[in-house]
N, C-alpha and C positions, 0 to 999 in steps of 0.2 A: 404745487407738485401734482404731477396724473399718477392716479395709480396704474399700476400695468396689470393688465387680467394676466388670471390666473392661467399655465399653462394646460391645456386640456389635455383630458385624460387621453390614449391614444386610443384608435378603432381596436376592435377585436382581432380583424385580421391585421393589423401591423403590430399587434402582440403577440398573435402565431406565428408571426414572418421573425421574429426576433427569436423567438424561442426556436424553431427550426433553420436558423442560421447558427445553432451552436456548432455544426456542423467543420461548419468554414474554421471556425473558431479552434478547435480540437485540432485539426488536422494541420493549421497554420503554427501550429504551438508545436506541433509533432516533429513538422518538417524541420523549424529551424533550429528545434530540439538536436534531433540529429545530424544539421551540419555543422553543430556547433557555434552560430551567430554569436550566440551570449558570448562566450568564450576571448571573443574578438574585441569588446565593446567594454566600456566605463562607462564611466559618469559625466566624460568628455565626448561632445557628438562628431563621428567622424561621419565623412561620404559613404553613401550605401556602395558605390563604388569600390571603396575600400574593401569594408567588409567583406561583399562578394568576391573581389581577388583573394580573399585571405582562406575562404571557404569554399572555395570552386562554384561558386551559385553564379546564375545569370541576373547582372545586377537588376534589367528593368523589370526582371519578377519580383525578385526579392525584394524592390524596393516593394512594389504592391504590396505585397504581405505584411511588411515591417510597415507601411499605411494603416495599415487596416488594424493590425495590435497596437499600433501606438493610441490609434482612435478610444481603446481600451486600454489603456496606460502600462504596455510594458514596456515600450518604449518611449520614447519625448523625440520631435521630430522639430526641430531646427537647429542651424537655420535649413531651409527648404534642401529635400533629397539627402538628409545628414541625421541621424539616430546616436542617441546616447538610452543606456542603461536608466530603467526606475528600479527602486525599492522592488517592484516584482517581478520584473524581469532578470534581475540579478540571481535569482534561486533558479535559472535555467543555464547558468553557469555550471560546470564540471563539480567546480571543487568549491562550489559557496555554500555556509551557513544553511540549512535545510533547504538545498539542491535539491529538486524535481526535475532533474535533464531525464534520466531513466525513465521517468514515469512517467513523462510526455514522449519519449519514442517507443516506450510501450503502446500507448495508446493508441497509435499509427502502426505496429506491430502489424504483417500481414494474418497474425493466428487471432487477432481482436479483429481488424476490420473484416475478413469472414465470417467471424461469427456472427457478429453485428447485423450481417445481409440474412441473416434468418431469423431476426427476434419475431416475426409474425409464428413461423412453426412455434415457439419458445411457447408464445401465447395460447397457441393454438392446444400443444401435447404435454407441457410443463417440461419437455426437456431440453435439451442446450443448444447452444448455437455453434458450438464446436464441434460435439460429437453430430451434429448437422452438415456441416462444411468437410468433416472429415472423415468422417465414422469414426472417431477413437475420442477420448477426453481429452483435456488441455494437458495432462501430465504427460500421457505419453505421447500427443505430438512434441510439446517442447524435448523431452527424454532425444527425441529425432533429430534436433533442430539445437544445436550449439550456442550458436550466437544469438539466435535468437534466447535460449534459455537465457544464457548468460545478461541479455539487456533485461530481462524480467527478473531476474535475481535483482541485478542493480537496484531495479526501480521498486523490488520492497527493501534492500538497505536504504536507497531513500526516506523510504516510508518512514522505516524504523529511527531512520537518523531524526526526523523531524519530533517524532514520539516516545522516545529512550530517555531522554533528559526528564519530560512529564512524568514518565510512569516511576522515575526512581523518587522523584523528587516527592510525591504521596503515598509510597508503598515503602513500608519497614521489612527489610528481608534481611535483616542482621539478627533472625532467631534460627533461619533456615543453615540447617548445616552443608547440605549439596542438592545443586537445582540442575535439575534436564532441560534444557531448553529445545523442547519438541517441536521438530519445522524450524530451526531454529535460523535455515538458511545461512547467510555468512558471517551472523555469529555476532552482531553490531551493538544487538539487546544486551545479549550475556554478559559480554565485554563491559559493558557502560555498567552492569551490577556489581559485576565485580571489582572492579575499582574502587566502588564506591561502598563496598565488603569487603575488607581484605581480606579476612578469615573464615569468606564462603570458598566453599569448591564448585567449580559448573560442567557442567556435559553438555554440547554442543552433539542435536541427532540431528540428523537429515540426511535425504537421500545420496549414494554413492556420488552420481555424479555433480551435485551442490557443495558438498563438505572436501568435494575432490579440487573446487576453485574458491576456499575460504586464505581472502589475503594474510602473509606471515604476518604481517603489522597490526589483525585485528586483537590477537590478546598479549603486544607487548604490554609487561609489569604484571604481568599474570598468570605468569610461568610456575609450574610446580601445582598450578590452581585449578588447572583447566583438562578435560578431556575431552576428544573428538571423536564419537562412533558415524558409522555407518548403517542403513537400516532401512524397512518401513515401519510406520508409526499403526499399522494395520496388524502386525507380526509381534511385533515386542515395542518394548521402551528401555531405556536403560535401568540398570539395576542401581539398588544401592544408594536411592535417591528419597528426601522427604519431601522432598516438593519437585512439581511439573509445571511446567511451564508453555502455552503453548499464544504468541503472536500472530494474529490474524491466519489459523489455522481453521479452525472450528467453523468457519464463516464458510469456508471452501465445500464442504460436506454436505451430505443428506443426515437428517436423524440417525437411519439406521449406521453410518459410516462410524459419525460421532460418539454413538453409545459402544461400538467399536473399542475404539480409540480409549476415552474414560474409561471401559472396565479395565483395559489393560494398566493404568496406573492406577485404576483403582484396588488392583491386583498384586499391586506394589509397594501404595504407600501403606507407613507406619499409621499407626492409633494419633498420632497429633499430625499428621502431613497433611501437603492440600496441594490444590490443583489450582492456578493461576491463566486465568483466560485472560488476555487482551485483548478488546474488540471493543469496536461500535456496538451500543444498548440503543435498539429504535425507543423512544420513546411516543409520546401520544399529543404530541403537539402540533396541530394543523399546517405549520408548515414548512420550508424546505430545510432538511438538515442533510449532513454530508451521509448518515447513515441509510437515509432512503435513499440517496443517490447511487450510492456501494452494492446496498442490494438489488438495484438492479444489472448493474455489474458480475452479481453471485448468479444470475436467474440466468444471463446468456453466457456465459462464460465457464461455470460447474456445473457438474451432475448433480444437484440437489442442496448445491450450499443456497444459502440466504444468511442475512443480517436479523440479528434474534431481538426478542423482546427479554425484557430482566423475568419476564413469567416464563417464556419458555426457555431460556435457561436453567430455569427452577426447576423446569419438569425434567428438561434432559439428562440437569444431576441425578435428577430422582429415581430416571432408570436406569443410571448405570451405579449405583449405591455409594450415591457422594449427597449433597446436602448444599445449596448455596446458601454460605454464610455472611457474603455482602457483597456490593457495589461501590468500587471505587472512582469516585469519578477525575478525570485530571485535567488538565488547562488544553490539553487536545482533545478532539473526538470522541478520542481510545478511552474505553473504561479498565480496570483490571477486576475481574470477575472471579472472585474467592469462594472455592468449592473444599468442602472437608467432609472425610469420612461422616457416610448417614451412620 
């Protein structure tokens, strides 16, 4: 037998040329995000042909594109000019098992790819790439912008669909008598605790126009359990509550926003309540985790948000007179971040 050498390491620049084709990559996922491709396709490979009659796309592009992700296994591509579904491509389906459609036509979003076109000022001044592209924040262009909000909603109930099962399945919240679900957007988290509580009560906050497209089907069986306000989470929080609760909220913010926010339930809660953070925890491990990746997400996209350390979390409780009492970690990213009266 020959041994066969080893394969060599690649140059420098064909490992920058790789990492600066994510590009292609992002935008190819976006597109057929939003024509729906998935939608179309099994496990059975049909003609790209097909596909594109079903989707209005021009097949000898589409097929390019569906080349080029299969090369990257979302697709499986025989026989020749014919794509069936992989295991990863199937979650860019509508309605499959932790669905990421939303979150991939987010990405392609025209209020993301502007922002994007100024991360150099971001670097440059520490502030955004939206209130760059726009002069206003991301809240109130979306607030402008309908559909567009509406696919950014989706794509955190995505989020959340993929993380709701995790965070119940390590968090005891059958001591908690009624929970705010602050940001709670359309409601996916609360719903999935409560079920799995029947004897919790929930409040569902969030802005007018989010809690105004919260589908009727998200709290069937949980009728009688559940309330929905309207609000900013800058003004008030719901009353009446021993725990808060807020999903990839805190991330969004500046410090000074956040100590905002906390003193007001801190303002609220009782002597044994607590404040429940769901978020990526950077930790200190050299290398790529989806929490660095997110943060840079917070740095062009918010006014001051970023992804925290478990220390500065510790500190944030600390000024707004809460205490972190631990770190939950879960089979997702998502930590749940337990704060209790200092």
């Amino acid at each position: 037998m020959t041994d066969r050498p080893a394969q060599a390491a690649l140059p420098p620049p064909l490992v920058m040329m790789q990492l600066l084709f994510g590009k292609q990559l992002t935008y190819s996922l976006s597109g057929v995000a939003r024509l729906g491709v998935a939608d179309q396709m099994d496990g059975t490979a049909k003609p790209v042909e097909e596909i594109a009659g079903k989707v209005g796309a021009h097949a000898p592009s589409l097929y390019r594109v569906m080349r080029m992700l299969a090369s990257l296994g979302v697709f499986k591509e025989g026989p020749p000019r014919s794509f069936a579904l992989t295991p990863v491509g199937e979650v860019l389906k509508t309605d499959a098992p932790g669905s990421v459609r939303y979150m991939a036509m987010m990405f392609g979003e025209e209020f993301s790819t502007r922002a994007y076109e100024h991360i150099a000022d971001c670097l440059r001044t520490g502030g955004d790439g939206v209130t760059e592209a726009y002069g206003k924040d991301i809240w109130a262009v979306l607030a402008e912008r309908p559909e567009q909000c509406e696919t950014f909603q989706r794509a955190m109930t995505n989020s959340t669909a993929g993380a709701a099962d995790a965070i119940v399945e390590v968090y005891d919240f059958s001591s908690i008598e009624r929970l705010a679900d602050v940001g709670g957007g359309h409601g996916l988290l609360l719903a999935s605790i409560l079920r799995r509580n029947p004897k919790l009560q929930g409040v569902l906050y969030d802005r007018p126009e989010v809690v105004a497209s919260v589908p009727k089907t998200t709290f069937a069986g949980c009728e009688g359990r559940i309330g929905i306000e309207a609000g900013s989470f800058f003004e008030r929080v719901p009353d009446g509550c021993d725990a808060y609760m807020m999903k990839h909220i805190i991330h969004d913010w500046s410090d000074e926003h956040c100590r905002t926010i906390l003193r007001l339930m801190r303002d609220k809660l009782p002597k044994n309540g607590r404040v429940l953070i769901c978020e990526m925890v950077v930790g200190d491990e050299p290398g790529p985790t989806p929490a660095k990746m997110l943060d840079i997400e917070m740095l062009v996209m918010t006014v001051g948000g970023r992804e925290r350390t478990a220390e500065e979390f510790g500190a944030l409780f600390a000024a707004s007179g809460l205490r972190l009492n631990r770190v939950v970690p879960t089979a997702r990213p998502v930590c749940v971040i337990e704060a209790v009266p200092a």
